[in-house]
C-alpha positions, 0 to 999 in steps of 0.5 A: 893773698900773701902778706908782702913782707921785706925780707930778703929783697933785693931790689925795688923801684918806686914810681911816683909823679916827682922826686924830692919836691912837693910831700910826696917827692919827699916821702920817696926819697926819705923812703929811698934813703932809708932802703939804703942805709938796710943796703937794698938796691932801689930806685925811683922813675918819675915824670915831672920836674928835675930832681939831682937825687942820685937814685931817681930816674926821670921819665918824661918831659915837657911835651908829653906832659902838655899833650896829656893834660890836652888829651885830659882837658877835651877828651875828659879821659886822665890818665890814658896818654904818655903811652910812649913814657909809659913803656919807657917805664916799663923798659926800665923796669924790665932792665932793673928786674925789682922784687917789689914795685912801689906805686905812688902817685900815678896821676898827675899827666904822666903816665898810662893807666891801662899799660902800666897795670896790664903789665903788672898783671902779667909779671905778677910781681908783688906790689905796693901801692902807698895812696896819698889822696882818693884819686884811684877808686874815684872816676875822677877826682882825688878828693871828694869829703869836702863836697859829701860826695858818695857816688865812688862807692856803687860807680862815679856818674855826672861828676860835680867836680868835672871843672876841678882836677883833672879839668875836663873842659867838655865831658864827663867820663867819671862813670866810664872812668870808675868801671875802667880803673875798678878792672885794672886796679883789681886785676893785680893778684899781689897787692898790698895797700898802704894808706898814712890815715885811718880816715883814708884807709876807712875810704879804701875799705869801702871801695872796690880797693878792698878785696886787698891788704890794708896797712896803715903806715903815718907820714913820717918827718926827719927829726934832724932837718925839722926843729927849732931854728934860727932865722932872720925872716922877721927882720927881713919882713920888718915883723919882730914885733908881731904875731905871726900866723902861718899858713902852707900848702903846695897848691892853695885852691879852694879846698887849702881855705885861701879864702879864709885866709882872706877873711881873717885879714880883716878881722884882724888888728896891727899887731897880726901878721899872716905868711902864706906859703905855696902861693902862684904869683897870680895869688900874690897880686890878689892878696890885701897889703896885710897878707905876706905871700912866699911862692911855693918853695922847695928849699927844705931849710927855708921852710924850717926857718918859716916854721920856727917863725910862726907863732901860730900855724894855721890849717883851714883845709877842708880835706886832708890826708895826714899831711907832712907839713903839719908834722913839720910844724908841730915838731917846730913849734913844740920842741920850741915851746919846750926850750923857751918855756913858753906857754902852750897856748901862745904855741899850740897848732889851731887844726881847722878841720870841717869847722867854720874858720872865722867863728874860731876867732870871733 
């Protein structure tokens, strides 16, 4: 198999579940920006949410987007409604004509599986697919580490996680599932494989993803947007004299470690003030009076300033895969720490990885 190498390319599309929200609506518009500026013509097709980055092209919508996670939630099937969408997706490529595709995230209810990839197939045009999560040698979930579960590696069978994403409210499909997704995932000839961790590449090498290329290439942040900055987020929470722990995540299930968060809470005195960001307004209500709860925000420059608050960041995922907001935050913190010479313990991140949270503090 031949390497993929950027030379000479003239166009490429990358597609992904959203643009400019979330890590990796993000990561493919940092990516977008930086094929321009080498003068390579790019695009990026998307199915959720609005974004007003030029280059980002937005197929789907609301409805389409509802039906799927419907024929998901009763049929246990992700990933094989959107037909429509999905060759909306494939006119337009067709329109653009790219010299390399660059698959993201196709999860997430918004496109077809078994279209898109016979159609990759067929035109046997290189392809890179960068992988955030496991979700595509699974036969169902994208993260399974946290639960020491193996089945992905011979054939998913009587999932333990059917009632987590994507729920499936009535069956279980992941052995199904495993069999489809290891026939059309390999049935592309040209195919490099990008992962941001060792950890999630070692993942790769053992599932049938492995007869493909493999590169590592870590997340990366803007070191202009991401640095000290001034805020007025302690006087407006009437916390100047506290010391701030904080803790982000795009979506605070289980595995983000709310609970944890929750725990601490009691465990600590006046002088500590925990900000959670990312949270539904349903969680916000659930919180203890101590706890200061922020909605999931898209506003890069609120996040910054939140980052420069903290004095301590917090982690207690149980499974992550080179995430984007702990650079972020390290960056913050670090660089502070280095102006205002401050010590390094008041400033260093606490990363709680697989470890129980509560006995770190006590």
């Amino acid at each position: 198999m031949r390497i993929i190498r950027c030379v000479n390319i003239m166009k490429v599309v990358q597609i992904n579940s959203v643009c400019s929200f979330g890590s990796t609506g993000r990561i493919v518009v940092d990516l977008s920006k930086e094929m321009t500026k080498s003068n390579i013509e790019n695009y990026i097709i998307y199915g959720i949410g609005l974004s007003d980055y030029p280059l980002g092209i937005k197929i789907g919508n609301k409805i389409d987007l509802r039906l799927h996670q419907l024929h998901t939630r009763l049929l246990g099937y992700h990933g094989y409604a959107s037909k429509l969408m999905t060759r909306k997706i494939i006119n337009k490529l067709e329109e653009i004509q790219p010299d390399i595709i660059h698959l993201h995230n196709i999860h997430s209810f918004y496109l077809n599986i078994e279209i898109l990839f016979r159609y990759l197939a067929e035109i046997n045009k290189p392809v890179i697919w960068t992988l955030h999560d496991c979700w595509a040698f699974t036969g169902h979930c994208p993260h399974f580490d946290y639960i020491h579960c193996e089945r992905w590696q011979i054939g998913c069978y009587n999932c333990p996680q059917k009632y987590s994403y994507p729920i499936s409210y009535l069956f279980d499909r992941s052995e199904e599932q495993w069999r489809i997704k290891k026939k059309l995932f390999t049935s592309v000839r040209d195919m490099c494989i990008v992962t941001p961790s060792h950890w999630l590449a070692g993942l790769v090498q053992k599932s049938f993803l492995k007869k493909y290329d493999i590169k590592i290439i870590n997340n990366g942040i803007d070191l202009e947007i991401f640095k000290p900055t001034s805020s007025s987020i302690r006087k407006n929470f009437g916390i100047s004299d506290k010391y701030v722990i904080l803790g982000v995540a795009s979506y605070w299930g289980m595995r983000k470690g709310l609970l944890h968060f929750i725990q601490l809470s009691e465990k600590l005195g006046e002088n500590y003030q925990i900000i959670l960001v990312g949270l539904t307004h349903k969680q916000k209500k659930m919180l203890p009076n101590n706890i200061i709860g922020i909605t999931r925000t898209n506003n890069i420059q609120e996040l910054v300033e939140l980052y420069s608050v903290a004095d301590v960041f917090v982690n207690p995922t149980l499974e992550d895969n080179f995430p984007t907001v702990l650079l972020s935050i390290e960056v913050n913190m670090f660089l502070e720490s280095l102006l205002n010479d401050l010590s390094e313990i008041q400033r260093m991140i606490y990363i709680l990885f697989k470890i129980n949270f509560i006995s770190i503090w006590y």
